[in-house]
Chimera marker file (.cmm) of the C-alpha trace (Angstrom):
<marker_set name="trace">
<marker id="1" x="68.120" y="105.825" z="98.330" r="1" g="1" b="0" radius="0.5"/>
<marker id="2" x="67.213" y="103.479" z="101.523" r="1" g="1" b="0" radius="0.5"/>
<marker id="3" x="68.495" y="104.746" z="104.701" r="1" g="1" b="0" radius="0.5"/>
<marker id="4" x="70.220" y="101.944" z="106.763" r="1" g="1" b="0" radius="0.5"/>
<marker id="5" x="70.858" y="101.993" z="110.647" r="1" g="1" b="0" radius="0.5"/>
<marker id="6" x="74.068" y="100.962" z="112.005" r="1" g="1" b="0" radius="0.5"/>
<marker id="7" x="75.642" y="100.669" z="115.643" r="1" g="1" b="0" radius="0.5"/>
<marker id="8" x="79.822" y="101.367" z="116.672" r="1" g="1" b="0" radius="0.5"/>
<marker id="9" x="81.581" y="98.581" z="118.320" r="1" g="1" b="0" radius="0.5"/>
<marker id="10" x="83.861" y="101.844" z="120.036" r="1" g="1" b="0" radius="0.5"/>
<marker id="11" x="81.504" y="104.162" z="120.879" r="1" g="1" b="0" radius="0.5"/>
<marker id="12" x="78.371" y="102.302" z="121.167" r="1" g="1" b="0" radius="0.5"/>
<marker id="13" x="76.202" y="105.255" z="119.504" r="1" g="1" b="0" radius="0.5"/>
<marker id="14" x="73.372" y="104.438" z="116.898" r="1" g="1" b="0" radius="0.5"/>
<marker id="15" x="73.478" y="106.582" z="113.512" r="1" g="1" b="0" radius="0.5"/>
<marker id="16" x="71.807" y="106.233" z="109.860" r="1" g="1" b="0" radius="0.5"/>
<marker id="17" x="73.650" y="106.541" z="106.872" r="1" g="1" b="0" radius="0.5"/>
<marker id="18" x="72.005" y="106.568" z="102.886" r="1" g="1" b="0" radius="0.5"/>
<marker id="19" x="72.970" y="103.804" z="100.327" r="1" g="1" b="0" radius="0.5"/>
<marker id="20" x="71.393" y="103.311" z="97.346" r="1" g="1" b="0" radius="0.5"/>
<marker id="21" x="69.999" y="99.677" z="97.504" r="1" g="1" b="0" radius="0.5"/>
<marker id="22" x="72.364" y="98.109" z="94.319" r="1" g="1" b="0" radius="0.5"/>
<marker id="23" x="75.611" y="99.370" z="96.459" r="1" g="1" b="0" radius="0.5"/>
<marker id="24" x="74.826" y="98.180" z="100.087" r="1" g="1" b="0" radius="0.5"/>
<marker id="25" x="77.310" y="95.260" z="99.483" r="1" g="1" b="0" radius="0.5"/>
<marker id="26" x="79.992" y="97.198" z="98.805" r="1" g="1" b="0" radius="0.5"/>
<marker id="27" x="79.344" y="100.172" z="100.917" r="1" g="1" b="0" radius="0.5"/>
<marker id="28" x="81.383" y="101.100" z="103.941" r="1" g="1" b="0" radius="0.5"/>
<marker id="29" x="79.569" y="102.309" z="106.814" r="1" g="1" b="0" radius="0.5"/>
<marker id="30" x="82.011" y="104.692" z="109.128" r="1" g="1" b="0" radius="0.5"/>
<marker id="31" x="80.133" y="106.223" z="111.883" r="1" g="1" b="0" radius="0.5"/>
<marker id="32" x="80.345" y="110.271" z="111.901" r="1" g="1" b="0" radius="0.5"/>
<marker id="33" x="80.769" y="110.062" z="116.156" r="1" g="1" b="0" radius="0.5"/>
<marker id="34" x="84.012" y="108.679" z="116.364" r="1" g="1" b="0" radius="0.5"/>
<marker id="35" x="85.163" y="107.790" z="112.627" r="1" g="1" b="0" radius="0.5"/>
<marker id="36" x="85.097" y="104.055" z="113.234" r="1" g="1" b="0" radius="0.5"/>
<marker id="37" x="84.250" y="100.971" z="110.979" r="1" g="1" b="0" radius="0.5"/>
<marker id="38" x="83.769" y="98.575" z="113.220" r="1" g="1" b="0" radius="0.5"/>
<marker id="39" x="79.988" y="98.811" z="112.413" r="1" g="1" b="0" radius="0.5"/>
<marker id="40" x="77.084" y="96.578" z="112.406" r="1" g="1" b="0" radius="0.5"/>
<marker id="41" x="73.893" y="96.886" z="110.504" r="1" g="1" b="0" radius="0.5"/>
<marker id="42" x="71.043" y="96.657" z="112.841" r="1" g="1" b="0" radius="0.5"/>
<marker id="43" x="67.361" y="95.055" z="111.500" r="1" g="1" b="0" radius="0.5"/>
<marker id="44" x="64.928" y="98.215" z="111.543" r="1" g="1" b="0" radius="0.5"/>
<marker id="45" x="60.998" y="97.844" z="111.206" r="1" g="1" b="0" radius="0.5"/>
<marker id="46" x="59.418" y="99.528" z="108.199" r="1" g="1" b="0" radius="0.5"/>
<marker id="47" x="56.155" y="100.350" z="107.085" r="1" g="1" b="0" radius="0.5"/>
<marker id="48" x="54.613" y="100.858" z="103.869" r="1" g="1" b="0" radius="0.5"/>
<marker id="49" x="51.577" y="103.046" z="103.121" r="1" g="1" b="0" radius="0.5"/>
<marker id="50" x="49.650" y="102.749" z="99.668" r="1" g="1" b="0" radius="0.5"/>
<marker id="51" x="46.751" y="104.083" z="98.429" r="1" g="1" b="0" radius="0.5"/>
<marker id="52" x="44.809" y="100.992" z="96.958" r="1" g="1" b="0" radius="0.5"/>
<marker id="53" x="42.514" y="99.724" z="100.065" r="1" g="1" b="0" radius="0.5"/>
<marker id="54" x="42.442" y="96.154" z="100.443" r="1" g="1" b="0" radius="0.5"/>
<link id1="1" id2="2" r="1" g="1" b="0" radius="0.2"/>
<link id1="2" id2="3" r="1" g="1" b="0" radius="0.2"/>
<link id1="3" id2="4" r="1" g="1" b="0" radius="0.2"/>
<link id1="4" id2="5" r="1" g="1" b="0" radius="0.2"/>
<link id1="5" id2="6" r="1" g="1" b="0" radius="0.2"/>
<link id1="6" id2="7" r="1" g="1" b="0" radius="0.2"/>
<link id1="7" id2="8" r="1" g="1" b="0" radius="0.2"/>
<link id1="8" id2="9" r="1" g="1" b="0" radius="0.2"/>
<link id1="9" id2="10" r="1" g="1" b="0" radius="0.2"/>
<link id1="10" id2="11" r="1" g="1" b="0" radius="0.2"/>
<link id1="11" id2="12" r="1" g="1" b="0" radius="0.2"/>
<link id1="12" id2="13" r="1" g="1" b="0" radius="0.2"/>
<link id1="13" id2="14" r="1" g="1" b="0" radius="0.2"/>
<link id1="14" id2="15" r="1" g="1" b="0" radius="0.2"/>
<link id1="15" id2="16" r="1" g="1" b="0" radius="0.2"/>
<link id1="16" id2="17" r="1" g="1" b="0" radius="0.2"/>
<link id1="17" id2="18" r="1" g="1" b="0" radius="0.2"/>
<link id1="18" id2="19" r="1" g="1" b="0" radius="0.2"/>
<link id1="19" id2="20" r="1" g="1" b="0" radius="0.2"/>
<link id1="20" id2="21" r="1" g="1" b="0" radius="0.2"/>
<link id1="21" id2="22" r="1" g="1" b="0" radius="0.2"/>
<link id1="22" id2="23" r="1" g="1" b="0" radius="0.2"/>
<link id1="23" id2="24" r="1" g="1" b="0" radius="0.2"/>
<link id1="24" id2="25" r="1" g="1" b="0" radius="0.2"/>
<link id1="25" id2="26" r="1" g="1" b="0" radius="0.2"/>
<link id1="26" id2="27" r="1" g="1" b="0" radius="0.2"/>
<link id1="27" id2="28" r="1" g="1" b="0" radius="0.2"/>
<link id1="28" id2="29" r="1" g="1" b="0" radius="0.2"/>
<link id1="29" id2="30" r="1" g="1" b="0" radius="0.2"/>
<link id1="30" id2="31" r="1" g="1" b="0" radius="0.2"/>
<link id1="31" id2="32" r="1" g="1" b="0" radius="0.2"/>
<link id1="32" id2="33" r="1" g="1" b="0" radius="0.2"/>
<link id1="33" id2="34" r="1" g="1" b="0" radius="0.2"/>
<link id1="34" id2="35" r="1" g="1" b="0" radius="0.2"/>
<link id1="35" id2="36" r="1" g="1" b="0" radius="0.2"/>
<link id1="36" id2="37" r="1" g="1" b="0" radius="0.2"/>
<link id1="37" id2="38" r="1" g="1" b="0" radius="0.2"/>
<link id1="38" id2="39" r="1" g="1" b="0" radius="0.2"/>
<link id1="39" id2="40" r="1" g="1" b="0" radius="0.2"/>
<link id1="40" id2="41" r="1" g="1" b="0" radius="0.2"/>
<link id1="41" id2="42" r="1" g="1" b="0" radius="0.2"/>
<link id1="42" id2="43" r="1" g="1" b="0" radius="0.2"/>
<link id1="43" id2="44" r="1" g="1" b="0" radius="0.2"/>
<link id1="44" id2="45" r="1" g="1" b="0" radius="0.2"/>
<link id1="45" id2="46" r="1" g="1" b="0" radius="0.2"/>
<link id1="46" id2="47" r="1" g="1" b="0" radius="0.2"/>
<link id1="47" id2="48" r="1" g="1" b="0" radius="0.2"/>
<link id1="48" id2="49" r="1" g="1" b="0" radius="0.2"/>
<link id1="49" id2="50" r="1" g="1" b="0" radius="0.2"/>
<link id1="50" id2="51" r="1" g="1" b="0" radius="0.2"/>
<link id1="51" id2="52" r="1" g="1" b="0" radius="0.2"/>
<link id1="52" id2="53" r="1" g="1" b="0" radius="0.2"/>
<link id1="53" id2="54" r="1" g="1" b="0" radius="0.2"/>
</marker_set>
């Protein structure tokens, strides 16, 4: 499961929700402040770490 970060149009908060990444196109974000959906995925920066040293 990734974890995705959204913002609410109404209440302007931030908040993370958990899709698995085959169902992201058809999930529905609501956000758990205010029970909206007008939500909008926000880009978030990622890092990796492995164990093989380059």
């Amino acid at each position: 499961m990734s974890q995705y970060l959204y913002h609410c149009q109404d209440c302007e908060k931030d908040f993370t929700q958990q899709h698995h990444i085959s169902d992201i196109e058809k999930a529905e974000a609501t956000c758990p402040h205010c029970g909206s959906k007008r939500v909008h995925q926000l880009v978030a920066a990622f890092s990796a770490v492995t164990s093989k040293k380059s």
